[in-house]
LUMROLUM-364687 format. One record per residue: residue number from 1; x, y, z of N, C-alpha, C in turn; residue in three letters. Coordinates in nm, 4 decimals. Example, Ala and Ser with C-alpha at 12.3 -4.5 7.8 and 13.67 -1.06 7.14 Angstrom:
1_1.3190_-0.5690_0.7800_1.2300_-0.4500_0.7800_1.3200_-0.3300_0.7800_ALA
2_1.2850_-0.2250_0.7080_1.3670_-0.1060_0.7140_1.2900_0.0030_0.7870_SER
END
This chain:
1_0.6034_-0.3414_-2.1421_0.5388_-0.4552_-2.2030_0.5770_-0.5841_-2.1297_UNK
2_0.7185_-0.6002_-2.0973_0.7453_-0.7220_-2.0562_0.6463_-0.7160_-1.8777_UNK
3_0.6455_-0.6073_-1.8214_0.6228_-0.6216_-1.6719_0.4399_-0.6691_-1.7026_UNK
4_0.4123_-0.6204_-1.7994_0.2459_-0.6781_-1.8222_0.2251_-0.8066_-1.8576_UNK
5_0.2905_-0.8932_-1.9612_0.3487_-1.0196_-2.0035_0.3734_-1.1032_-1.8261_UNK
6_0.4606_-1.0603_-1.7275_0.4820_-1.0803_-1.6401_0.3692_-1.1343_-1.5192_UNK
7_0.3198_-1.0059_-1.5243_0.2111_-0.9990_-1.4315_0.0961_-1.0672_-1.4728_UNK
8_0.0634_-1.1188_-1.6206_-0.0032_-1.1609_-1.6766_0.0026_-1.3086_-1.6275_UNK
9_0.1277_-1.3752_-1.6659_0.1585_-1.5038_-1.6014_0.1567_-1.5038_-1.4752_UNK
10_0.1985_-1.4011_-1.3517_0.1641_-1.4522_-1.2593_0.0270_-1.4943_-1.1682_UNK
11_-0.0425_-1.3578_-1.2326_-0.1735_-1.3834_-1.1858_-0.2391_-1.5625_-1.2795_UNK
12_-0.2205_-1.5513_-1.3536_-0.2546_-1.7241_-1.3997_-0.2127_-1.8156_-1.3298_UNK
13_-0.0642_-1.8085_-1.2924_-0.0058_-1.9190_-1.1748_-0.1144_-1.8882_-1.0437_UNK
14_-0.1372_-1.7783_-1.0077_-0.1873_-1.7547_-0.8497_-0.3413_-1.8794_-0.8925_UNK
15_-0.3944_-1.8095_-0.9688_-0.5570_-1.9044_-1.0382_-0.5301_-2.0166_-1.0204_UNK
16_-0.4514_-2.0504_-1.0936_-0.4011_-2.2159_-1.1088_-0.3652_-2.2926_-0.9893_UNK
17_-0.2929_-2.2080_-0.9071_-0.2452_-2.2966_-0.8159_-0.3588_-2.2908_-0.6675_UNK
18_-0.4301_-2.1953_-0.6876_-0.5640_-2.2255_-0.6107_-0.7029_-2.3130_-0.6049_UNK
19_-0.7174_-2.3166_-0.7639_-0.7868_-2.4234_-0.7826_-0.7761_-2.5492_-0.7469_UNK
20_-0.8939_-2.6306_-0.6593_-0.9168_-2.7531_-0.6473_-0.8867_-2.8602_-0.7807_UNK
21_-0.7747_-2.9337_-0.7996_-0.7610_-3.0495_-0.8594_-0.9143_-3.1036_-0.8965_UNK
22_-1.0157_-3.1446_-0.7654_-1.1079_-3.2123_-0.7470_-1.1989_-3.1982_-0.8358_UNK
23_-1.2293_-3.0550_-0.8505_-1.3150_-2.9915_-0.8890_-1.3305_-2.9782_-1.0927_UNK
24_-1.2061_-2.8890_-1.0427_-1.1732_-2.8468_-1.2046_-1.1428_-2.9462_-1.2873_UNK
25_-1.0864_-3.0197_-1.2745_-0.9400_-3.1156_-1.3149_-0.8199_-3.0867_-1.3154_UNK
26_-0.7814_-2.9743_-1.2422_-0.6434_-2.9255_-1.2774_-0.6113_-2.8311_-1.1848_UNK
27_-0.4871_-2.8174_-1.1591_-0.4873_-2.6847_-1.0209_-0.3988_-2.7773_-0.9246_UNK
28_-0.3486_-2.6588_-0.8218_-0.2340_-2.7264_-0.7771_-0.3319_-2.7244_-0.6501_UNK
29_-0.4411_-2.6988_-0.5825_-0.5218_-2.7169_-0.4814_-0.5070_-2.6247_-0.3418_UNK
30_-0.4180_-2.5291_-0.3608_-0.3533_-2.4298_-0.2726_-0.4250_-2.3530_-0.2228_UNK
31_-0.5574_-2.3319_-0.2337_-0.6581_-2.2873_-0.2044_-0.6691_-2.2385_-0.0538_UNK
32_-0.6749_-2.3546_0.0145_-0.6624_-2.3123_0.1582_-0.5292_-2.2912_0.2299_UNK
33_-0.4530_-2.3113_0.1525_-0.3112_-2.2841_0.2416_-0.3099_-2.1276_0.1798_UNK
34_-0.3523_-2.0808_0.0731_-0.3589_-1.9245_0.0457_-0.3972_-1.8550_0.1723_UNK
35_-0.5278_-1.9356_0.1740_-0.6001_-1.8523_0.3253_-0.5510_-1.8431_0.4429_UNK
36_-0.5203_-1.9315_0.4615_-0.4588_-1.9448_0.5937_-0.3113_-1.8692_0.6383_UNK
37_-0.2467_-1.8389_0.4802_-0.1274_-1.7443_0.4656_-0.2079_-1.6145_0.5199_UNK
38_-0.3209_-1.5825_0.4543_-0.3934_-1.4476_0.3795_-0.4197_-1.3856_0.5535_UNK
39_-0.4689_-1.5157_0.6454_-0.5731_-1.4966_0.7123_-0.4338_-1.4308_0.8370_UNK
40_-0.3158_-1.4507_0.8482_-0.1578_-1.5041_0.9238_-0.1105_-1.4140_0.9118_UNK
41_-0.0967_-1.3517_0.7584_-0.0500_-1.1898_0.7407_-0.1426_-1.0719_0.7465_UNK
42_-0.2271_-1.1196_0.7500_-0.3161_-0.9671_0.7759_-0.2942_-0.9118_0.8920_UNK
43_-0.2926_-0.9440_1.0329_-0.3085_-0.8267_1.1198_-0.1410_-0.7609_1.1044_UNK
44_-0.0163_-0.8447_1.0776_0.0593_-0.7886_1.0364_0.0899_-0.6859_0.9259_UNK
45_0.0289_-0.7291_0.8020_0.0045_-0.6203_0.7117_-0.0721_-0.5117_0.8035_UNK
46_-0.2054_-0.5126_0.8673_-0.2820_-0.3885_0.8855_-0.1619_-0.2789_0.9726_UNK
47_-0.1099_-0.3712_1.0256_0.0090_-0.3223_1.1713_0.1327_-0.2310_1.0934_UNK
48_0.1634_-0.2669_0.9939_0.2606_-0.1862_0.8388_0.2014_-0.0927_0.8306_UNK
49_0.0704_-0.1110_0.7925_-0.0572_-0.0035_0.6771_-0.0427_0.1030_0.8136_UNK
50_-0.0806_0.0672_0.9155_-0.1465_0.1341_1.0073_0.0301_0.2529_1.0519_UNK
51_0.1240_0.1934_1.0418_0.2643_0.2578_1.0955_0.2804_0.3682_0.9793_UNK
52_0.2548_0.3112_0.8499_0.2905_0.4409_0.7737_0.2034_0.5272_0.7570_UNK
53_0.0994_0.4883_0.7942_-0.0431_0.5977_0.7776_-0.0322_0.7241_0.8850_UNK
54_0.0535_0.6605_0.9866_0.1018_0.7254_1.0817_0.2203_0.8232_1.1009_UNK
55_0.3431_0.7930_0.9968_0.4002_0.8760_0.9638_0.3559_0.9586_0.8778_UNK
56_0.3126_0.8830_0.7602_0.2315_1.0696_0.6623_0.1719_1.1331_0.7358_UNK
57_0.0894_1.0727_0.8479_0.0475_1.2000_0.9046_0.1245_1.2705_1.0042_UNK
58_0.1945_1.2404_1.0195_0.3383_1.3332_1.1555_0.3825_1.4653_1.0125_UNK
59_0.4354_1.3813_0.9272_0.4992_1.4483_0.7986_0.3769_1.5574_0.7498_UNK
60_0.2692_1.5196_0.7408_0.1521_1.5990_0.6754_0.1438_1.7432_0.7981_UNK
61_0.1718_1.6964_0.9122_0.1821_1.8231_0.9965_0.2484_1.8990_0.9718_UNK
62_0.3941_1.8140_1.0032_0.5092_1.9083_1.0017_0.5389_2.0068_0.8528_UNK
63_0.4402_1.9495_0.7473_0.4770_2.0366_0.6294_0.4005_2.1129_0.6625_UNK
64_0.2365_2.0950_0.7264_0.1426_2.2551_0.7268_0.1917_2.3304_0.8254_UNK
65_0.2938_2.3109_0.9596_0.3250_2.4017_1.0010_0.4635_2.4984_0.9483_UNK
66_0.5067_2.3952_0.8743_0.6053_2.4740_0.8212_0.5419_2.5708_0.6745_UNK
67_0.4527_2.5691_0.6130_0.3751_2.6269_0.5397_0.3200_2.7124_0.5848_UNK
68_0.2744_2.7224_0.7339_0.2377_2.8399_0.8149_0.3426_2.9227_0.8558_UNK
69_0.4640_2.8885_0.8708_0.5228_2.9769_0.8646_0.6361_3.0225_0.7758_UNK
70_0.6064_2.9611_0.6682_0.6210_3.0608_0.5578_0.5183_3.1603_0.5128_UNK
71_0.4210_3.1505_0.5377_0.2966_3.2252_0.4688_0.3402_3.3222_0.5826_UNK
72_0.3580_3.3417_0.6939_0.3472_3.4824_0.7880_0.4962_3.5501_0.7529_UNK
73_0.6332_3.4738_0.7280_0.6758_3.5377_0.6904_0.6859_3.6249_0.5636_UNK
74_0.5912_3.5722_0.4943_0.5957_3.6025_0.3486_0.4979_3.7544_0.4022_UNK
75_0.4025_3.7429_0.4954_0.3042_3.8564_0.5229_0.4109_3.9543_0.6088_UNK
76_0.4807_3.9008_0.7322_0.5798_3.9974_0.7356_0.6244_4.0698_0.6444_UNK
77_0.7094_4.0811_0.5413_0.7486_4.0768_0.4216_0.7129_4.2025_0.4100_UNK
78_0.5541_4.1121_0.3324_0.5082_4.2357_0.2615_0.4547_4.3461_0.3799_UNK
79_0.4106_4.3464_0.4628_0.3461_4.4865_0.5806_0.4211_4.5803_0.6072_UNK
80_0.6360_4.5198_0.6039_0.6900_4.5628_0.6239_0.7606_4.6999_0.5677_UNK
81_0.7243_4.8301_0.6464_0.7889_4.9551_0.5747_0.9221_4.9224_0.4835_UNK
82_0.9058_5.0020_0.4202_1.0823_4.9793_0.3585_1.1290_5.1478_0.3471_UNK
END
């Protein structure tokens, strides 16, 4: 409850402090310095997004080959005379 209460207020501060003064009457006018943050971190964010997308997939291998060879030993296993 409290983290919803939380998030509740912050997203109101983010509103608030984007809005044009000019416009609305009220607002801290942050509007374009948002963007210009937004516009500054993105290829860095994509450059994050893009590194871990890159390890799940190393990891996504290395589990199906290791899943492949459990499944043959498991078929060993069973083919095997006893």
């Amino acid at each position: 409850m409290v983290a919803l209460l939380v998030g509740i207020i912050l997203i109101a501060f983010t509103v608030f402090a984007a809005l044009p003064p000019e416009l609305v009457g009220f607002g801290l006018g942050w509007g374009a310095d948002i963007l210009l943050f937004l516009r500054g971190c993105l290829p860095i964010l994509a450059a994050f997004i893009g590194l871990v997308a890159i390890f799940i997939g190393i990891a996504d291998l290395k589990d199906k080959a290791e899943a492949k060879k459990e499944e043959k030993a498991i078929q060993a296993n069973e083919t095997k005379p006893e």
